[in-house]
C-alpha atoms as an extended CHARMM CRD file, in Angstrom:
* protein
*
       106  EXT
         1         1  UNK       CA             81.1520000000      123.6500000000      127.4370000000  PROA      1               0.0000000000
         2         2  UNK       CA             80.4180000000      125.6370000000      130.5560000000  PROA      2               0.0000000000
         3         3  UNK       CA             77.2060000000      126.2600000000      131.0980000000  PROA      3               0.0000000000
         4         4  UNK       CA             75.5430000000      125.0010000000      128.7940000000  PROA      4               0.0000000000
         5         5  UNK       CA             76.4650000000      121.8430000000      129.5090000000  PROA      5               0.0000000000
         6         6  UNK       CA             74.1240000000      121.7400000000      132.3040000000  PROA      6               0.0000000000
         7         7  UNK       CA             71.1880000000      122.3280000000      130.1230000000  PROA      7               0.0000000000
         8         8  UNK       CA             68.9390000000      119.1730000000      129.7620000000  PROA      8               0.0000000000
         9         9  UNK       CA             69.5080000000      118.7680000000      126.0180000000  PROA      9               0.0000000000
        10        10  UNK       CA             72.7390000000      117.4640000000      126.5870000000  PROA      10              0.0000000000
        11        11  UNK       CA             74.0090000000      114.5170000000      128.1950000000  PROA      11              0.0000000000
        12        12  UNK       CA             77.3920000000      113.7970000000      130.0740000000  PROA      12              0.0000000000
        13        13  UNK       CA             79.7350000000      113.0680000000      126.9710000000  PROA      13              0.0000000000
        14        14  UNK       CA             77.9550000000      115.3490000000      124.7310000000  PROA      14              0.0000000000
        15        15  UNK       CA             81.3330000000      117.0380000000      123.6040000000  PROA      15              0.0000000000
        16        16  UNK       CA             82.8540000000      113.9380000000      123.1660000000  PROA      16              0.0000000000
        17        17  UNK       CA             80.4780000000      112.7280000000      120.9700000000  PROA      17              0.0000000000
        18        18  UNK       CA             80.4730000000      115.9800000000      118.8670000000  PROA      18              0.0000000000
        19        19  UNK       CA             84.6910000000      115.6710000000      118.6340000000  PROA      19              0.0000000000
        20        20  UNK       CA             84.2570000000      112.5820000000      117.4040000000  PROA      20              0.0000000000
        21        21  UNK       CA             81.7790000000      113.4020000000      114.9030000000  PROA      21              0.0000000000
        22        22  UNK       CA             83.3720000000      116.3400000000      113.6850000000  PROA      22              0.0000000000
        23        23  UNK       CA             86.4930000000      114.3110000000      113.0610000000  PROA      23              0.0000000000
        24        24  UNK       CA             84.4380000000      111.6560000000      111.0840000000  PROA      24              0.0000000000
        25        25  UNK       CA             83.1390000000      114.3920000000      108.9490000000  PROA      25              0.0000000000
        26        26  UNK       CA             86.5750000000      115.8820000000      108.2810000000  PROA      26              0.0000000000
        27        27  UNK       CA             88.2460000000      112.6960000000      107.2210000000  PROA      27              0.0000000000
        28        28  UNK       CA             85.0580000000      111.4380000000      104.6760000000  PROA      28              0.0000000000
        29        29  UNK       CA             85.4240000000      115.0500000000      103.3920000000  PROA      29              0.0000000000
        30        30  UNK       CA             89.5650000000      115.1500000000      103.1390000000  PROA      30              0.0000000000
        31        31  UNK       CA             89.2820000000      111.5850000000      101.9930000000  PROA      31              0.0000000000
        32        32  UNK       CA             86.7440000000      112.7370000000       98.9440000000  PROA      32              0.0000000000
        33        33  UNK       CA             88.9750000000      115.8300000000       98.0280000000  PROA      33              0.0000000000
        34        34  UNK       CA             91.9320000000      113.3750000000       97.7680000000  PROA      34              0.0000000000
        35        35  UNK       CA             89.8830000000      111.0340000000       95.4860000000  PROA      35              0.0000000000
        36        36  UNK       CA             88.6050000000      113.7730000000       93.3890000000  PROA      36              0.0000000000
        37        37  UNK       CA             91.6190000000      115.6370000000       93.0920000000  PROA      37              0.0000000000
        38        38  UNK       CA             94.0380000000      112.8700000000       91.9550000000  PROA      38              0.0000000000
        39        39  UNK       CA             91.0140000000      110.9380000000       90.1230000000  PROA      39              0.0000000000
        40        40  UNK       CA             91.3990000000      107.7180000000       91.4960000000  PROA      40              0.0000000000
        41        41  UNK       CA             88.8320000000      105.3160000000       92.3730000000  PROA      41              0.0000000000
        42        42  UNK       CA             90.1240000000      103.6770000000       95.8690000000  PROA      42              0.0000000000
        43        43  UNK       CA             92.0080000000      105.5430000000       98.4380000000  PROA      43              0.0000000000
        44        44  UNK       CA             95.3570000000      104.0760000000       99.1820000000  PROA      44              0.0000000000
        45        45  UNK       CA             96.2850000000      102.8250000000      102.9670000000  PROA      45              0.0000000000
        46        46  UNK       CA             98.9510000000      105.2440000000      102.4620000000  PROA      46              0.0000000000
        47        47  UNK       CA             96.5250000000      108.4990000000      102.3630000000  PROA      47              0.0000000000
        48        48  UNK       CA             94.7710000000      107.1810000000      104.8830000000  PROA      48              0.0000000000
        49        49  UNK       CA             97.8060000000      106.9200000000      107.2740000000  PROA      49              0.0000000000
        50        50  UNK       CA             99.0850000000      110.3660000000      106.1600000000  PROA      50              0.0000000000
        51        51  UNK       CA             95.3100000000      111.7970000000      106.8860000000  PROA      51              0.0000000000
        52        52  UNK       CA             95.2750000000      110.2790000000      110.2320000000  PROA      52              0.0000000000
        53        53  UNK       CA             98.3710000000      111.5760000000      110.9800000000  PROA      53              0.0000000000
        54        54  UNK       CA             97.4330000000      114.8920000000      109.6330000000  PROA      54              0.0000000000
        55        55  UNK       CA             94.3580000000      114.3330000000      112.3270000000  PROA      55              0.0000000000
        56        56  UNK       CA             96.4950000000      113.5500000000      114.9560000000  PROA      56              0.0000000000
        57        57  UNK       CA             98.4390000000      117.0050000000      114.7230000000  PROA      57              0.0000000000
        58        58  UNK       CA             95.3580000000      118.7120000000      113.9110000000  PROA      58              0.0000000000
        59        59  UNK       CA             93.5110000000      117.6650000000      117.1180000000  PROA      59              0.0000000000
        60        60  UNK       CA             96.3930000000      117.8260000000      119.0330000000  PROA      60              0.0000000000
        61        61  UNK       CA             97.4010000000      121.1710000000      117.8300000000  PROA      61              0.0000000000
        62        62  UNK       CA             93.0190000000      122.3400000000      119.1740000000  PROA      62              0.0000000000
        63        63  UNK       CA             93.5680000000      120.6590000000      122.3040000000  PROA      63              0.0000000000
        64        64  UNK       CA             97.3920000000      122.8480000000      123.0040000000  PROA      64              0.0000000000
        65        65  UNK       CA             95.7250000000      125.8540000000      122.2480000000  PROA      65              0.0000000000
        66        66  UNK       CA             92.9920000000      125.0660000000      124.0550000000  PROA      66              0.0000000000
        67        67  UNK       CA             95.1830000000      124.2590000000      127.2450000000  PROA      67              0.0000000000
        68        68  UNK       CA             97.5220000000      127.5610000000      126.9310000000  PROA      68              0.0000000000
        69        69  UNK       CA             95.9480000000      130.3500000000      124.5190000000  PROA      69              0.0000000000
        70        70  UNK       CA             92.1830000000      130.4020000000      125.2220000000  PROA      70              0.0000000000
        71        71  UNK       CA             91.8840000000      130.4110000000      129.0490000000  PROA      71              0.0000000000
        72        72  UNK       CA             87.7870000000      129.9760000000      128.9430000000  PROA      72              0.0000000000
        73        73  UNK       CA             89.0960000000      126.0620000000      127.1740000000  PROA      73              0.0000000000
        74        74  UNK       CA             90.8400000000      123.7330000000      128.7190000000  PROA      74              0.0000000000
        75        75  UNK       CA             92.4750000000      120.9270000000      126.7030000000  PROA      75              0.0000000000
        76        76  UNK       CA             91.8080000000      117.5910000000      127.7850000000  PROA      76              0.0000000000
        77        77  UNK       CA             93.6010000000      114.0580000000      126.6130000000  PROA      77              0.0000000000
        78        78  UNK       CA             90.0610000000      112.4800000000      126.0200000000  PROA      78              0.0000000000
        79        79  UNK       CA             89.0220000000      115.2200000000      123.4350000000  PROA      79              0.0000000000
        80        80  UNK       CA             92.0590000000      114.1140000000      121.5180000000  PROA      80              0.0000000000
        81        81  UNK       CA             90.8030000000      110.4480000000      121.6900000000  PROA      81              0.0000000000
        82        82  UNK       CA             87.8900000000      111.2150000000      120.6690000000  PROA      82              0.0000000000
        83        83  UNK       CA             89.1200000000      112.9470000000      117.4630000000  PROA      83              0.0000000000
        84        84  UNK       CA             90.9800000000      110.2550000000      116.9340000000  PROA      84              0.0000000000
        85        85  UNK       CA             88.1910000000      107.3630000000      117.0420000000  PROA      85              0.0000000000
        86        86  UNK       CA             86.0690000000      109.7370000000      114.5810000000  PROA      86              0.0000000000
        87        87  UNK       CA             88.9190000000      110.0400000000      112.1850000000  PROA      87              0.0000000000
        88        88  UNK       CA             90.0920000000      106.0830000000      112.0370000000  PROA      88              0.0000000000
        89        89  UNK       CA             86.2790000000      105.1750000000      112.4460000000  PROA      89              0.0000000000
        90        90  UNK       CA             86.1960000000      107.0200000000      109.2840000000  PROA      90              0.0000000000
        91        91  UNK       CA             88.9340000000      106.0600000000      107.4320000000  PROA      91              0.0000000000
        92        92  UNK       CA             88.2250000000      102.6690000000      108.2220000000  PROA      92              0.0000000000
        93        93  UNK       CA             84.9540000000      102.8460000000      107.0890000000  PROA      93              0.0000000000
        94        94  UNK       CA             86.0270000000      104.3150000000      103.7700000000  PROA      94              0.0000000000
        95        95  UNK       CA             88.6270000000      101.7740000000      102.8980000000  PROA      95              0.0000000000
        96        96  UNK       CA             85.9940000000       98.8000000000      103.9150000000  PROA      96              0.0000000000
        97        97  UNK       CA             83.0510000000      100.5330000000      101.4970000000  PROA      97              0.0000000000
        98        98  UNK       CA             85.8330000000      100.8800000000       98.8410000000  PROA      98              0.0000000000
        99        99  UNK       CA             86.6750000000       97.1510000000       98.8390000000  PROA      99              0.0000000000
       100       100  UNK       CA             83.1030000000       96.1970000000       99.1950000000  PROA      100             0.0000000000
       101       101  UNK       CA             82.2910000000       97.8290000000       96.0180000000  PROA      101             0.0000000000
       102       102  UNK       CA             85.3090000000       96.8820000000       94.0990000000  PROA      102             0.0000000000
       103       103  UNK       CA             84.4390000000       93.4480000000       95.1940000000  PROA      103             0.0000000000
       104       104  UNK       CA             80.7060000000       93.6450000000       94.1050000000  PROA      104             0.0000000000
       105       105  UNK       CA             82.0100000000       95.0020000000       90.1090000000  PROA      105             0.0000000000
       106       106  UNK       CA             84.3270000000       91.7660000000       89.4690000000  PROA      106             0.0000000000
């Protein structure tokens, strides 16, 4: 984050924190579209792989342009992690809340 990182408001692992945020985010929201789009109630462990793997090459795509077309970025491996935890953090927590409330209607 250059130098802004150094400001006191943030603390070491700041972006990390905000990657994996902004991939939690993404996936609840993709995750919702799906739902609403299709009009089904529970999202299948099949469009959650396919999002997460949609993730994957998402994040992975940032981080490559990051390392080669933006020289003020530099791509790092634990970016890409961290996008990752957000996203399956996510989509876990989706497909638990799902269950839990499917379970609480019978």
């Amino acid at each position: 984050m250059g130098p802004i990182s150094n400001s006191p408001m943030f603390f070491p692992g700041f972006d990390k924190l905000v990657h994996c945020g902004f991939f939690f985010v993404l996936v609840v929201f993709w995750s919702n579209g799906i739902l609403r789009q299709q009009n089904i109630k529970h999202l299948s462990y099949k469009s959650a792989a396919v999002i997460l793997v949609w993730c994957l090459v998402y994040g992975g795509a940032i981080e490559i342009l990051q390392l080669t077309v933006f020289t003020w970025r530099s791509g790092e491996w634990g970016d890409l992690f961290a996008d990752m935890v957000g996203a399956c953090m996510a989509a876990f927590s989706i497909l638990v809340i799902e269950k839990a409330l499917g379970h609480e209607k019978n």
